[in-house]
C-alpha positions as CSV (number, residue, x, y, z in Angstrom):
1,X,0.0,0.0,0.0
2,X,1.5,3.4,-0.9
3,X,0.7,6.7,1.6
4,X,0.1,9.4,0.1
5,X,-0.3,13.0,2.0
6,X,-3.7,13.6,2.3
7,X,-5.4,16.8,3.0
8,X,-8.8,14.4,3.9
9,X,-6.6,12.6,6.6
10,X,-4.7,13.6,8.9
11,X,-2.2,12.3,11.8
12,X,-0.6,14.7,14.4
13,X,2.7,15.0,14.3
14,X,2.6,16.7,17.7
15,X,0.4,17.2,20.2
16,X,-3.6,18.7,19.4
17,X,-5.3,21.5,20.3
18,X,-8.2,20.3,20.2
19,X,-10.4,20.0,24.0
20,X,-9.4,15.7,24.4
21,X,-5.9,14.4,25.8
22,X,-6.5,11.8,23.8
23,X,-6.8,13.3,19.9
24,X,-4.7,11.4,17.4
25,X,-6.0,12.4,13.9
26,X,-8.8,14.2,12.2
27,X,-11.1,13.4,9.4
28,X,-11.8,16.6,7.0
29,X,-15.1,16.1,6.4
30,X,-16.4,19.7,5.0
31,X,-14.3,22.5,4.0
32,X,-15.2,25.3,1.3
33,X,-14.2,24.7,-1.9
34,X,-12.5,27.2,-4.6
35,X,-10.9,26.2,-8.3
36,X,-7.9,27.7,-9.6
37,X,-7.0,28.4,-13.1
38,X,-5.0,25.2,-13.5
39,X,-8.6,23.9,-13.0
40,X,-6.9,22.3,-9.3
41,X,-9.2,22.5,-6.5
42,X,-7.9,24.0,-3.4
43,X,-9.6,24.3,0.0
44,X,-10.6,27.6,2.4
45,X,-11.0,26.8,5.9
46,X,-13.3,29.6,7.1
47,X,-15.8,26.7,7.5
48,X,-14.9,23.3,8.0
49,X,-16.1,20.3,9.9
50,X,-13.4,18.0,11.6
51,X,-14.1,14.3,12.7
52,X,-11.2,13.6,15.7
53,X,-10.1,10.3,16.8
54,X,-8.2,8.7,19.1
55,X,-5.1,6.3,18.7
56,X,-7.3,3.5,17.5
57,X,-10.2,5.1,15.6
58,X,-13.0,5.7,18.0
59,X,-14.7,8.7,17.6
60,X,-14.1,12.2,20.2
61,X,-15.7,14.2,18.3
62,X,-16.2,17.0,15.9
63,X,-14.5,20.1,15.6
64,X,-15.7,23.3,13.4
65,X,-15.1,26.2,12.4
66,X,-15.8,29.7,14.3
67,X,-17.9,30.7,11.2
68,X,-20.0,27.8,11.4
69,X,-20.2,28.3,15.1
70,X,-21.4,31.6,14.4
71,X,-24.0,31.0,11.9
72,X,-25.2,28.3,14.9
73,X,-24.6,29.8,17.9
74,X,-27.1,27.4,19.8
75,X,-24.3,25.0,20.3
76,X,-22.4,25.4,22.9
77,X,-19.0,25.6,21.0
78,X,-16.5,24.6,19.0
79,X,-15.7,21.1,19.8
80,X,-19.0,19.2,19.7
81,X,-19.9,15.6,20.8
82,X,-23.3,13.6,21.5
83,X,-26.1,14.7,20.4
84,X,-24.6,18.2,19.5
85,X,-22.4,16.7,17.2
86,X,-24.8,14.5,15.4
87,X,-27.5,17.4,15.1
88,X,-24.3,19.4,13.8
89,X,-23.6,16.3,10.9
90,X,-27.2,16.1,10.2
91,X,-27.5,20.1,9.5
92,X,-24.7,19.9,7.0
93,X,-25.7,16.0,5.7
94,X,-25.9,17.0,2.2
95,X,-22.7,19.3,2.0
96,X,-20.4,16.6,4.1
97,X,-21.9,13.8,1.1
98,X,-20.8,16.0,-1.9
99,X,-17.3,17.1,0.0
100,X,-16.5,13.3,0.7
101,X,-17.3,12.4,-2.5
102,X,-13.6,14.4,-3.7
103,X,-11.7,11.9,-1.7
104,X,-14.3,8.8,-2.5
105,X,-11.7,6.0,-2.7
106,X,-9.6,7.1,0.6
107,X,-13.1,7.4,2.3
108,X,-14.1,4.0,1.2
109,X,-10.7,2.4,2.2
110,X,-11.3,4.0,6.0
111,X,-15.0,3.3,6.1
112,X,-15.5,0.5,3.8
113,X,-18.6,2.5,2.0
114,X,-18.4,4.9,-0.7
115,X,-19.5,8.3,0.7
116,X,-22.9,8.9,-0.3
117,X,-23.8,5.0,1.0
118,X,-22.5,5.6,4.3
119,X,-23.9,9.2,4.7
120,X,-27.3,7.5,3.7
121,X,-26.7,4.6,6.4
122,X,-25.8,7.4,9.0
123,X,-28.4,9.6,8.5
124,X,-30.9,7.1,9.8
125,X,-28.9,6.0,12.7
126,X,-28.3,9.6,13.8
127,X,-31.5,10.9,13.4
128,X,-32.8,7.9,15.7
129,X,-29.6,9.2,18.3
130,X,-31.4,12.4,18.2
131,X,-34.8,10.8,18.7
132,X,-34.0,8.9,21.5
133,X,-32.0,11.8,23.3
């Protein structure tokens, strides 16, 4: 298997800022989206969704950006988990799908779905989270 850097992947090289001791590597899983002449795509962060793991995979969290915070200032920050992160997945569904789709074969080698199968699979599951909650 070759490794490749990845902007949709990500391992720390040192230690995260993010709010758990235990953050090992993030998943990109929405960030803005602009062309450039050479018809590349490159990406803005002034809104992105992060998905953070620990050492082994599991799931901390979610992490985005203060613009996104700000257009939903009902949650209670920027690093969100339970049912704050699920409402915050299911609010940007859609968006997260067509984003994922860019890196479709990396995101089917780490989730063993293609994107818009999994988001389909997850949309149901989280919306019963948030049901039961």
């Amino acid at each position: 298997m070759t490794h490749t850097k990845t902007t949709f992947i990500r391992k720390y090289k040192r230690a995260s800022k993010s709010i758990w001791d235990n953050d090992d590597s993030t998943i990109l899983l929405l960030a803005d989206i602009k062309g450039n002449d050479d018809g590349e795509r490159a990406f803005n962060f002034t809104r992105y969704i992060y998905l953070h793991r620990d050492n082994v995979g599991n799931v901390l969290g979610i992490s985005i950006s203060k613009a996104m915070l700000d257009e939903h200032p009902d949650f209670s920050g920027r690093y969100l988990e339970g049912v704050e992160m699920f409402a915050m997945l299911l609010l940007y569904i859609d968006d997260i799908t067509e984003f994922c789709t860019l890196f479709a074969d990396e995101f089917e080698r780490i989730f063993l779905l293609e994107p818009r199968d999994y988001f389909e699979a997850a949309e149901l599951r989280w919306f019963s989270i948030l049901g039961d909650a």
